[in-house]
TORLODREN-855802 format. One record per residue (C-alpha): x, y, z; residue in three letters. Coordinates in steps of 0.2 Angstrom, whole numbers, plus 5000, padded with zeros to 4 digits. Example, Ala and Ser with C-alpha at 12.3 -4.5 7.8 and 13.67 -1.06 7.14 Angstrom:
TORLODREN-855802
506249785039ALA 506849955036SER 
This chain:
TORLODREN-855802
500050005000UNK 501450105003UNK 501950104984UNK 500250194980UNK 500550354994UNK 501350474980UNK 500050464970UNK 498550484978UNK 499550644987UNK 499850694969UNK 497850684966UNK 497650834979UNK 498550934963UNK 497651024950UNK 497650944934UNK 496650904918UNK 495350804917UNK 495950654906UNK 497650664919UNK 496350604933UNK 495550484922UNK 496950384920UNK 497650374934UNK 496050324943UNK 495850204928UNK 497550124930UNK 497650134949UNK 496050014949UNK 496649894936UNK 498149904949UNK 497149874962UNK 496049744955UNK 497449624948UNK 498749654961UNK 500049724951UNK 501349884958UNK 501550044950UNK 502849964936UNK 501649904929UNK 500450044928UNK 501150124909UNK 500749984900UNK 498849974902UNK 497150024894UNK 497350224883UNK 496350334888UNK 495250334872UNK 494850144876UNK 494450184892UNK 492950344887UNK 492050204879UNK 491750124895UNK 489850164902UNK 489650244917UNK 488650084923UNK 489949974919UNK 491050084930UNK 489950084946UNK 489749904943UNK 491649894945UNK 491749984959UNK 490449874968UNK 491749714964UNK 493349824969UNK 492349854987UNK 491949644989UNK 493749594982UNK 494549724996UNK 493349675008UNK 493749495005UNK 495549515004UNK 495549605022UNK 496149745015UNK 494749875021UNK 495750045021UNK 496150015001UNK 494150005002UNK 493950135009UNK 495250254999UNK 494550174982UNK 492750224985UNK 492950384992UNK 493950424974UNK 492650354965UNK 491250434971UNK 492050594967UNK 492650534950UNK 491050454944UNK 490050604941UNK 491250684935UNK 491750544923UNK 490050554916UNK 490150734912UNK 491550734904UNK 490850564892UNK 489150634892UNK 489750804886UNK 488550844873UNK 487050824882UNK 486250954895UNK 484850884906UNK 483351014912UNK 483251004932UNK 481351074931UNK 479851044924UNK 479651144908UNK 478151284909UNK 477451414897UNK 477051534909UNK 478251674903UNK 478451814890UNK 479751794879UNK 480551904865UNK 482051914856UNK 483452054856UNK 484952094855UNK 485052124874UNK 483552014884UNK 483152114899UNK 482351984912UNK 480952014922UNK 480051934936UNK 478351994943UNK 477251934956UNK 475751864943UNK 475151744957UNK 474851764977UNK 474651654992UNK 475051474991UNK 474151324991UNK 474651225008UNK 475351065003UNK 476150935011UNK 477450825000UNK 477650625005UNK 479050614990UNK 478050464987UNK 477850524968UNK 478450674960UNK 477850844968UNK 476650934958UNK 477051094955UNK 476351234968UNK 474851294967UNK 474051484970UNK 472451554977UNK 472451724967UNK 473151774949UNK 473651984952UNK 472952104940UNK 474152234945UNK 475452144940UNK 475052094925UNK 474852264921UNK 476552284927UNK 477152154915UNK 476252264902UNK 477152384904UNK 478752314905UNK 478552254886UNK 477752424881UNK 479052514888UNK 480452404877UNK 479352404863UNK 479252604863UNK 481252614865UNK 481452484852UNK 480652624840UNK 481652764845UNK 482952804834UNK 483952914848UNK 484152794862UNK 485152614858UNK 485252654838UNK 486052494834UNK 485452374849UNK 483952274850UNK 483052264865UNK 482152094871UNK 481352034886UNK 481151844897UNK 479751904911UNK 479351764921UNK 478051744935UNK 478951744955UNK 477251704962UNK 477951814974UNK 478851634983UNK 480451624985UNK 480551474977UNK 479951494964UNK 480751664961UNK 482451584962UNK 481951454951UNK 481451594938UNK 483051704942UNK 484151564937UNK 483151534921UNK 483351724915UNK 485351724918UNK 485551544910UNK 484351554899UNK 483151424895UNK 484051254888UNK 483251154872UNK 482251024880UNK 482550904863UNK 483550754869UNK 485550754867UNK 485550944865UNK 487051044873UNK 487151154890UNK 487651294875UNK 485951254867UNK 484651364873UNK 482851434866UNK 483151584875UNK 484451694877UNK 485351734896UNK 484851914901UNK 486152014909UNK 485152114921UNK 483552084928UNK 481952204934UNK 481152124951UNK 480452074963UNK 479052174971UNK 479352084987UNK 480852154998UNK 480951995004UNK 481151884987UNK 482352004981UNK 483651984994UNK 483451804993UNK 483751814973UNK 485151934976UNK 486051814988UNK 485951684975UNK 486551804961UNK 487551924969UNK 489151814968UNK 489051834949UNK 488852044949UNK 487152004939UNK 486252164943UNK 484652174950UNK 483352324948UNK 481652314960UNK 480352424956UNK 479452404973UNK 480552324987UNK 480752464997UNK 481752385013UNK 482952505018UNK 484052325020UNK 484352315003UNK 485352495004UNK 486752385012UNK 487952384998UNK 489052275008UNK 487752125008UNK 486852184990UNK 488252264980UNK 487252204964UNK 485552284968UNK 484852434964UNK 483052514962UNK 481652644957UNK 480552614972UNK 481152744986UNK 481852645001UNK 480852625015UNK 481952745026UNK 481052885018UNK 479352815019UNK 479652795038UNK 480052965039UNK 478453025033UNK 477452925041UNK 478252955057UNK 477953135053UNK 476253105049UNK 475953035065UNK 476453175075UNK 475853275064UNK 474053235071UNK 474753185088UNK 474353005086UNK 475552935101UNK 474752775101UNK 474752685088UNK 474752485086UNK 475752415075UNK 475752275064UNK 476752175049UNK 476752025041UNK 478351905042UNK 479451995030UNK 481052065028UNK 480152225023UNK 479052225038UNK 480152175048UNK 481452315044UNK 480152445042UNK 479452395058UNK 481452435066UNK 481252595058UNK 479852655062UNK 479952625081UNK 481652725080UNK 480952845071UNK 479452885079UNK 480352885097UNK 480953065092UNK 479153125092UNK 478753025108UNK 477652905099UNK 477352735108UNK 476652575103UNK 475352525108UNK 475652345101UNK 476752265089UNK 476252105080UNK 477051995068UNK 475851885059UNK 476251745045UNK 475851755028UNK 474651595027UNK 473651665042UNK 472951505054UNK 471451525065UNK 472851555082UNK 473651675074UNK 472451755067UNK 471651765085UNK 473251835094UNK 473151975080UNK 471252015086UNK 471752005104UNK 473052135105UNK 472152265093UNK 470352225104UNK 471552235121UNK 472152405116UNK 471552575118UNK 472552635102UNK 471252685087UNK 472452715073UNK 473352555067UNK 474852535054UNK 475152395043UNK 476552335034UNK 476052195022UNK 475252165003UNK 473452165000UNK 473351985000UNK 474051965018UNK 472752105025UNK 471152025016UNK 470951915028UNK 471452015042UNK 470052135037UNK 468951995035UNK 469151945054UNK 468952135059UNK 467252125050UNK 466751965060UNK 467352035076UNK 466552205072UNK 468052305074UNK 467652455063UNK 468452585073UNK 470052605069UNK 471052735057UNK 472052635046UNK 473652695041UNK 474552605024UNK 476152565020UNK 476452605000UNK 476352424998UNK 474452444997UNK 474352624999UNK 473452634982UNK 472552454981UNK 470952464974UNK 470652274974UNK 470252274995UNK 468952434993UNK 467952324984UNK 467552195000UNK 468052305012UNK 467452485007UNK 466452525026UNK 468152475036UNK 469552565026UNK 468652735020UNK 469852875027UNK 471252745026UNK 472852855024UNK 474552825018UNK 476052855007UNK 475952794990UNK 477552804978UNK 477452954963UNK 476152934951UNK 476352984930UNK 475352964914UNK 476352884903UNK 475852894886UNK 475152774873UNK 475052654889UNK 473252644890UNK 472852604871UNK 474252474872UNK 473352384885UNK 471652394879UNK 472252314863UNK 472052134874UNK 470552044868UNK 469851864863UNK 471151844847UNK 472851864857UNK 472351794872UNK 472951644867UNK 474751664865UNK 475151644883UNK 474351554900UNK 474451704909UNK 473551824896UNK 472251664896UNK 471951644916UNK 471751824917UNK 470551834904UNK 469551694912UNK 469751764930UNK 468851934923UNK 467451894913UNK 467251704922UNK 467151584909UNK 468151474899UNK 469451504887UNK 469251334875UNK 468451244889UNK 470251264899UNK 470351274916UNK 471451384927UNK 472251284940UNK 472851434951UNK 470851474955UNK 470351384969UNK 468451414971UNK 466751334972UNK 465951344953UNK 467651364944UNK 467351194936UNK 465651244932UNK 466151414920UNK 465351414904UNK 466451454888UNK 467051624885UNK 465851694871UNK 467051794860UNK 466351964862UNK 467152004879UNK 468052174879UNK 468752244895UNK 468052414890UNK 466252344897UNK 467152284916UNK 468452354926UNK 470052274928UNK 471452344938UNK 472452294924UNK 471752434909UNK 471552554927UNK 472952694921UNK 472252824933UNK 473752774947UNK 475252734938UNK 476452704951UNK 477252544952UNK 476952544934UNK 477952704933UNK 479352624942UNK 479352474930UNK 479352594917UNK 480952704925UNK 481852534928UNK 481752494909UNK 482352644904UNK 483652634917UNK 484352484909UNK 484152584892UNK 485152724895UNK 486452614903UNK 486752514887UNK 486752684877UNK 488052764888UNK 489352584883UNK 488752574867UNK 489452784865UNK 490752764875UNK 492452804868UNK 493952674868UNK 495152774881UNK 493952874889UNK 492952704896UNK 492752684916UNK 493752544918UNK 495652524921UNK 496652614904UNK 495052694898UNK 494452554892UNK 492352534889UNK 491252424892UNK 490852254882UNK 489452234873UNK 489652064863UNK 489751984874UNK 489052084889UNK 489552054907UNK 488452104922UNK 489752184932UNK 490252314918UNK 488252344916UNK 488052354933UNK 489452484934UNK 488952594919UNK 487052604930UNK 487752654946UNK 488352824936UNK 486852844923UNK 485452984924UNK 484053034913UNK 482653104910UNK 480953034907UNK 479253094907UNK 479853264913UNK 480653184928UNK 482353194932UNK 482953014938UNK 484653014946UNK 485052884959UNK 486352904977UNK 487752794982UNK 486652654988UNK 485652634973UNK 484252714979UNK 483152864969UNK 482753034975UNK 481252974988UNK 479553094985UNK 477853014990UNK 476153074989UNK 474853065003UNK 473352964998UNK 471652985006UNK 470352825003UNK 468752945001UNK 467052864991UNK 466752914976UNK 464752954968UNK 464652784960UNK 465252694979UNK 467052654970UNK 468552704976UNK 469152884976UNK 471052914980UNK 471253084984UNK 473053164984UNK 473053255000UNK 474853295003UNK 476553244997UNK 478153215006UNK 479653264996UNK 481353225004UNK 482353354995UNK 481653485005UNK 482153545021UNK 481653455035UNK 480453575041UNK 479453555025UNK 479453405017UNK 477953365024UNK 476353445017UNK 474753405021UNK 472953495015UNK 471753445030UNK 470053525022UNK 470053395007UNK 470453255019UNK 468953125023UNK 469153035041UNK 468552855044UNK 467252945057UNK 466553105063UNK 467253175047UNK 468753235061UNK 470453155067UNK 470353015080UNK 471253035095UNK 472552905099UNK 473352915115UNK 473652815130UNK 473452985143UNK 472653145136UNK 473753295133UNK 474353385149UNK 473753555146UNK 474553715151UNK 474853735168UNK 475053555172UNK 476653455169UNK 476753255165UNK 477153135178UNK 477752955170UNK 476652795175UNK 477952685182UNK 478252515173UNK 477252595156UNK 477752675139UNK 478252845138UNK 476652895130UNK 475552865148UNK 475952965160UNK 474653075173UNK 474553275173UNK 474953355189UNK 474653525192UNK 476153655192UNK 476653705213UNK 476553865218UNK 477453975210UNK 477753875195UNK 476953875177UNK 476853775160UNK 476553855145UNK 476553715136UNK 475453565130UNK 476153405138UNK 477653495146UNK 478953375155UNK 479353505168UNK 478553675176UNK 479453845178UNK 479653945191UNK 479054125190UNK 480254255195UNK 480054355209UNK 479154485202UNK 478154385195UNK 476854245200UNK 475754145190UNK 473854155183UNK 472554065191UNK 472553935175UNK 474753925180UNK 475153935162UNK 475954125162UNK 476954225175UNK 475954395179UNK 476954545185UNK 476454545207UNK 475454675214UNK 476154765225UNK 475454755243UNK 475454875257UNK 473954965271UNK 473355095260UNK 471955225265UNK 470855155251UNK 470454965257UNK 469354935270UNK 470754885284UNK 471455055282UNK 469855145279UNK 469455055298UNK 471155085305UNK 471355295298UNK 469455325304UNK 470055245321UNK 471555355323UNK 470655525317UNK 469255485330UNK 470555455344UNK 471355625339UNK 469955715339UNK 469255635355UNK 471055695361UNK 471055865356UNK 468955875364UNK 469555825380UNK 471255935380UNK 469856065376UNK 468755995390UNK 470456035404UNK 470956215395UNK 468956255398UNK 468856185415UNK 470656225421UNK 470456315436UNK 469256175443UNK 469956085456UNK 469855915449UNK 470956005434UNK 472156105444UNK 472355955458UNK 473055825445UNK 474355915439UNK 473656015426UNK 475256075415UNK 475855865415UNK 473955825409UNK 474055975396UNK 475955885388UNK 475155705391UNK 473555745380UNK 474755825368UNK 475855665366UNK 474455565364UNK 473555655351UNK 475255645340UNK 475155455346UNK 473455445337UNK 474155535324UNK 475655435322UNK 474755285316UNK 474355385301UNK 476055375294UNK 475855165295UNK 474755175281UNK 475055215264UNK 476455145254UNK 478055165263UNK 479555265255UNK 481255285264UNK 480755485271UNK 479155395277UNK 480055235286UNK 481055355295UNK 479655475301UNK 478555315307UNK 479955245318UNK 480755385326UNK 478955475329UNK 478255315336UNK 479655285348UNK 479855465354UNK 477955485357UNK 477755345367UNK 479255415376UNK 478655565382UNK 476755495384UNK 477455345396UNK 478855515403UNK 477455625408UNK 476455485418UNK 478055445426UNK 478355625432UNK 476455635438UNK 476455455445UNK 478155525456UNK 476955695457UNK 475655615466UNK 476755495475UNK 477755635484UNK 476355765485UNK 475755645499UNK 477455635507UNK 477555805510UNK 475955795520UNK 477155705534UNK 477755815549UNK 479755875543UNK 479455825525UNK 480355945512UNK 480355825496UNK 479155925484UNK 480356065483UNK 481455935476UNK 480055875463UNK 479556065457UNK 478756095441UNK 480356135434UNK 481055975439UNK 479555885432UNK 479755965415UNK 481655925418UNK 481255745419UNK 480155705403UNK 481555785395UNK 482755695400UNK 481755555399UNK 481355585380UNK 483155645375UNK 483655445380UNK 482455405367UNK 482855525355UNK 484655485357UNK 484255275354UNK 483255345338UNK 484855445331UNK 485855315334UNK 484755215325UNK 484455335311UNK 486355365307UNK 487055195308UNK 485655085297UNK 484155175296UNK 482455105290UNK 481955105273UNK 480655065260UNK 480954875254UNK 480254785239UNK 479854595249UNK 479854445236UNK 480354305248UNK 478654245250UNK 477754125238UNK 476354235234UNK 475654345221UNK 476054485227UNK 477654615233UNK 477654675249UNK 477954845252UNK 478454855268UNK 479654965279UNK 481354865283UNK 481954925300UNK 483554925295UNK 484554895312UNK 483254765322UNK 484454815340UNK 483854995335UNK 482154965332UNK 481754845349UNK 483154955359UNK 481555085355UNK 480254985361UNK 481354905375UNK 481555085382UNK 479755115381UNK 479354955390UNK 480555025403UNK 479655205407UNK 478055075408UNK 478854955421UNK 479355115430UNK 477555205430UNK 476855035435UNK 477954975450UNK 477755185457UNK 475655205452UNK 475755045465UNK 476655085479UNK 475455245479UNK 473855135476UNK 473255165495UNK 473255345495UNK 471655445498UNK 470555405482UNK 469555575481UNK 471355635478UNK 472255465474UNK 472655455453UNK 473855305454UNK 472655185452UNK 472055235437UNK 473955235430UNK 474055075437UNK 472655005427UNK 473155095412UNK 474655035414UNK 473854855414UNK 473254895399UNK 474754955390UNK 475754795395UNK 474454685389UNK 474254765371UNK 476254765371UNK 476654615376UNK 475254545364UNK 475854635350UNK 477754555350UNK 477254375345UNK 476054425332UNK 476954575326UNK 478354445323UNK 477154315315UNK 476354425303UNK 477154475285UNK 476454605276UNK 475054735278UNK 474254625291UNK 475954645300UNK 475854855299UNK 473854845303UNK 474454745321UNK 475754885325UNK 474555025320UNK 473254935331UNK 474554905347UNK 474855095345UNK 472855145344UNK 472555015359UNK 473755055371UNK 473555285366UNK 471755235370UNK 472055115383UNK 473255275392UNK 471655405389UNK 470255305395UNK 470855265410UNK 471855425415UNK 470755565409UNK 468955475405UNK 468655485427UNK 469155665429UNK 468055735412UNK 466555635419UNK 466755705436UNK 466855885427UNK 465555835412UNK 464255755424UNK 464655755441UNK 465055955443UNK 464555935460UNK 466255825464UNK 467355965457UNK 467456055473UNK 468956075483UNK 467956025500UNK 467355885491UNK 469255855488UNK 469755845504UNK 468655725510UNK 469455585517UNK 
């Protein structure tokens, strides 16, 4: 075994076929009669040996196997069949050269004309699969489908139109030929490979012992499909190893702009990354923030799905739900999908699919009554008129984005010239026309129709004409897809026109050189479309670095027309060009809405007016949150505003929180009723001041007058008249002149009124002394002395209060510290030692007056006036004493009213209780006011 090592190593080499032919021929003639490697030369030729049957081979192999097995030898078994399982097929390729065996079944469902350059097309003619379940008992039948498209058989229509009309155009591809090989992908991934591979290899001769190199119809070096995001990057996976370029006119998915995975793909259907973008903005533009969500089992819904949750995040749209649903819906998943959108509060509802998928979808809506919602299309049926028909009641106000619209010209005739004498030169044309007018073409029967009655057609009559029905296939009024179909061909036009001009060292490629056209390779083609523009139809086409067209959409509104058909009415357009801020248009008055004839709302929480802010639900979507009103002090001017402001301190906000409003200013003015109360209270205790000072100049020579000191009663009534007065300059708003005034007014006052009882209080006290036998006291205590002492007593007031003044004096002072809606205007005493050294002092003369006026309490009461000091004393140091706590507590005008009404209480506290006995006895009891009566004990 040893001997044979060198050269199965040398079979790891490349070499020619007949090389490895003989030596595996030799090495099992080797093999079988024992011989060594000596003898190997001298053998069988090689020509001999192509004689020999591929049967006749594998039968040697089974005898090489037992006479190894036989002979022990299992691991020269082993090496021997491995080399001839790889050797046998190829051994019959290389005997069986000539012939080319067809792996399919062979199908007429295809349109096919010759060119110069076949351009290959597949198109979604058939939808929605038959279920089947293959045993690979017997062959499989080929699949089966539900429903033959319209639509695209207009699209296929216009594919050869659009050929046919460059084909007579003497400007563009003067000298090349155009042709076409469409083929049906029954939007199936299957079968859309299937087709794909037929269009680059072109159809082989089915007669048997042709060659590979013999084929009916010619390989096409560019291809325009699928509709389907989905089958298209399937297709291109298979073809995008060979640089075959592929040219969608409706897969939108934004995937397919990844030129990494899909270099060879490109397309006249805008991506999908534009259509999100408008509906996104479309959403928010009618603050829709709840919206449900659903998408069929793509790669185009499942991408646009990813986009449009990203997308809409920016605007603060949530989901409400988002469903994935199979295409071949079954009863479970088609009861999940009615569960979410019943369990959800959401009344507008996107949908990312084909018509078919959403038949039955709106089928189950129907059942289950649910015939609320705003429907919202993807341009994949943005413009489907085939579901109006059924479902008319459940989609009217239905908006969405549908792909730019043009008349092409000529298009209509060349449709309508479809009629009973060519219907028969392909299946599909005949299937179509039977599906239409329901009968039989020739008694055939269409086996992609699978319906009760079907069988039971009559024959076709022969007079048929699609101008007495409508079709969506002779429907020209929305040429979209059509229009894309029809751009892709001319794509592919212009392309070959820019090669077959192009000028030998001016070409694209490496030294100039241009492109081939005989014979034509895909990845020159595919290089040429990457840099082609035109014009068509007054549009200018021009394509970015993905492959992908300038995106412009119109927005479609599903109204009913007069006759109950379907009215799409263009109410808006989104053109990506334009800036940002107005790229969407919308033109709300011609807009018809599923109900009410006004936008739903679709929200998971209403809007947070102004003057409230939103408070997230914890554990839910963005989009549902509760509104909490703004605090005091803070506003929201906005509609759903994340956070409140706070107002400045000037300002404070409205009752509705949703401005700041410049503060009133507050202060005790004459004109509101507390200082209408407080200034009429004053003026009546100055007057009544002033009546009894006139009462004691009248009646001053009485003895009651003259025996209580009368010139210390005439300065006391004085003081407390400016007390009354004083209160005055409390109200009003304060100014720096008039803080000043208050204060020092206030504490010097008192002073002397609190002085001047002082001095009497001592007057009485030692006027009664001096009645003791050797007692000289009162010419110590004279009236000049008395005089001397409310001086002196007021100068230490006066002094505290100049002090005061000079070092940090009160002033006017604009208060905004409190949270209210208003500015105090208040007096800012400045220095606080200053202001209750004041009052401290005052408090002083009144401890002094009080602990005097009682030791002289049991003195003679005819004569005896210390009582009454005492209890107006009383009276003093209850107001005082009461006024500290709430003075302090209080802000504001209320603050100023309790100081104006301590000084008001405690001035008529001091009058009532000193002066009211002695003007009663003059007044009313004249009799008393006798100097005998006096003297009385």
């Amino acid at each position: 075994m040893e001997k044979y090592i060198p050269l199965l190593s040398r079979k790891k080499k490349q070499r020619s076929l007949s090389n490895k032919l003989s030596w595996g021929w030799l090495y099992c003639r080797t093999m079988l009669k024992g011989e060594t490697t000596n003898a190997i030369g001298s053998h069988l030729s090689l020509e001999k040996f192509k004689a020999i049957p591929c049967s006749f081979l594998s039968f040697i192999c089974q005898c090489v196997l037992y006479y190894q097995c036989v002979a022990g030898m299992a691991h020269h078994a082993i090496v021997f069949t491995c080399w001839f399982l790889l050797i046998v097929p190829m051994l019959c390729q290389f005997i069986n050269n000539h012939q080319c065996i067809y792996q399919g079944e062979e199908r007429n469902q295809n349109f096919y004309q010759d060119g110069d350059v076949i351009v290959g097309g597949l198109f979604p003619l058939h939808y929605t699969p038959v279920t089947t379940v293959w045993s690979f008992q017997k062959k499989p039948a080929p699949t089966e489908y539900k429903y033959l498209n319209p639509r695209a058989l207009r699209w296929m229509s216009t594919m050869t139109f659009a050929v046919m009309e460059i084909n007579q155009r003497k400007d563009l591809l003067p000298n090349l030929t155009l042709g076409y090989h469409i083929r049906d992908s029954s939007d199936d991934i299957p079968t859309s490979l299937k087709g794909s591979l037929l269009l680059v290899n072109g159809q082989p001769d089915m007669r048997q012992g042709s060659s590979c190199a013999e084929v009916r119809r010619q390989p096409s070096p560019v291809i325009v499909g699928d509709a389907a995001s989905g089958v298209s990057m399937a297709v291109l996976r298979t073809l995008g190893s060979f640089s075959v370029p592929l040219v969608s006119y409706f897969a939108s998915c934004s995937c397919l702009s990844n030129k990494k995975e899909f270099p060879a793909f490109m397309r006249t259907m805008p991506s999908d990354e534009f259509q999100i973008k408008a509906l996104a903005k479309l959403v928010h533009y009618y603050q829709w923030s709840w919206v449900g969500v659903i998408g069929v089992e793509s790669d185009y819904a499942r991408f646009a799905i990813q986009l449009f949750l990203k997308e809409s995040a920016r605007y603060n749209v949530c989901p409400a739900y988002v469903h994935f649903y199979p295409v071949t819906l079954s009863k479970d998943a088609l009861r999940e999908l009615m569960h979410n959108i019943q369990a959800s509060t959401a009344t507008v509802i996107l949908n990312f699919s084909g018509e078919s998928e959403l038949q039955t979808i709106l089928q189950e809506c129907r059942q289950q009554n649910i015939t609320h919602l705003q429907w919202i299309a993807s341009e994949a049926w943005a413009t489907s008129k085939a579901l109006w028909v059924e479902f008319s009641d459940i989609l009217q106000g239905t908006l969405g984005f549908a792909i730019r619209k043009a008349e092409i010209p000529n298009l209509y005739s060349y449709l309508r010239e479809l009629n009973t004498s060519n219907i028969h030169a392909y299946n599909f044309l005949t299937e179509f026309w039977e599906e239409t007018f329901n009968c039989q073409v020739n008694r055939s029967l269409n086996t992609h129709i699978h319906k009760e009655g079907v069988k039971n057609r009559g024959p076709c009559s022969g007079r048929e004409s699609l101008d007495d029905v409508y079709s969506p296939y002779a429907d020209v009024t929305q040429l979209r897809v059509s229009y894309n179909v029809y751009k892709a061909i001319y794509l592919i036009a212009h392309t070959l026109h820019d090669m077959s001009t192009c000028v030998p060292g001016e070409g694209p490629f490496q030294n100039g050189t241009c492109g081939s056209l005989n014979p034509i390779l895909p990845w020159q083609l595919l290089s040429y479309m990457k840099r082609t523009s035109f014009t068509t139809l007054g549009e200018d086409v021009r394509f970015d670095e993905n492959g992908d067209p300038i995106a412009s959409y119109d927005l479609m509104n599903w109204q009913v027309a007069e006759d109950g058909s379907l009215l799409l009415v263009k109410v808006g357009f989104f053109d990506a060009s334009l800036k940002e801020d107005r790229d969407l248009v919308i033109n709300e008055s011609v807009i018809t809405w599923h109900r009410e004839n006004k936008a739903p709302e679709s929200v998971c929480s209403k809007s947070c007016l102004p003057g409230s802010r939103k408070a997230r639900r914890k554990g839910e979507p963005i989009c549902c949150f509760d509104c909490i009103p703004c605090g005091e002090g803070e506003i929201s001017n906005q509609t759903d505003s994340i956070d409140c402001l706070r107002c400045s301190k000037e300002t404070w906000p409205n009752q509705a929180r949703d401005q700041c409003m410049p503060k009133t200013l507050e202060y005790l003015s004459f004109q509101e009723p507390l200082g209408i109360v407080l200034w009429a209270v004053s003026t009546f205790g100055a007057f009544l001041t002033a009546a009894v000072l006139f009462v004691f100049v009248i009646y001053r020579k009485t003895p009651v007058i003259r025996g209580n000191n009368m010139e210390l009663s005439f300065l006391l009534l004085l003081f407390l008249c400016a007390c009354f007065l004083i209160g005055l300059t409390f109200i009003g708003k304060p100014s720096n002149w008039l803080c000043q005034i208050r204060y020092t007014a206030f504490g010097i006052s008192f002073a002397l009124c609190i002085a001047c009882i002082l001095a009497k209080t001592i007057v009485v006290l030692m006027a009664f002394r001096a009645t003791l036998p050797g007692s000289n006291v009162m010419k110590w205590f004279g009236p000049a002395q008395q005089r001397l002492s409310v001086i002196l007593c007021s100068c230490v007031q006066a002094l505290i209060c100049i002090i005061w003044l000079t070092t940090k004096p009160p002033s006017a002072a604009y208060n905004t510290e409190f949270m209210s809606a208003t500015i105090i205007v208040e007096c800012n005493v400045g220095s606080e030692l200053g202001f209750w050294c004041v009052l401290g002092y005052i408090g002083l003369l009144a401890c002094m007056c009080f602990l005097i006026a009682f030791f002289a309490r049991k003195l003679p009461d005819n004569y005896n006036e210390a009582k009454f000091i005492t209890f107006s004393m009383l009276i003093f140091f209850a107001v005082w004493i009461t006024f500290i706590p709430v003075y302090v507590s209080t802000r504001g005008k209320y603050m100023v009213a309790v100081h104006v009404f301590a000084i008001l209480a405690s001035a008529f506290g001091l009058l009532l209780c000193i002066f009211a006995p002695k003007c009663y006895i003059v007044l009313l009891r004249p009799e008393k006011n006798s100097k005998k009566h006096m003297m009385k004990k």
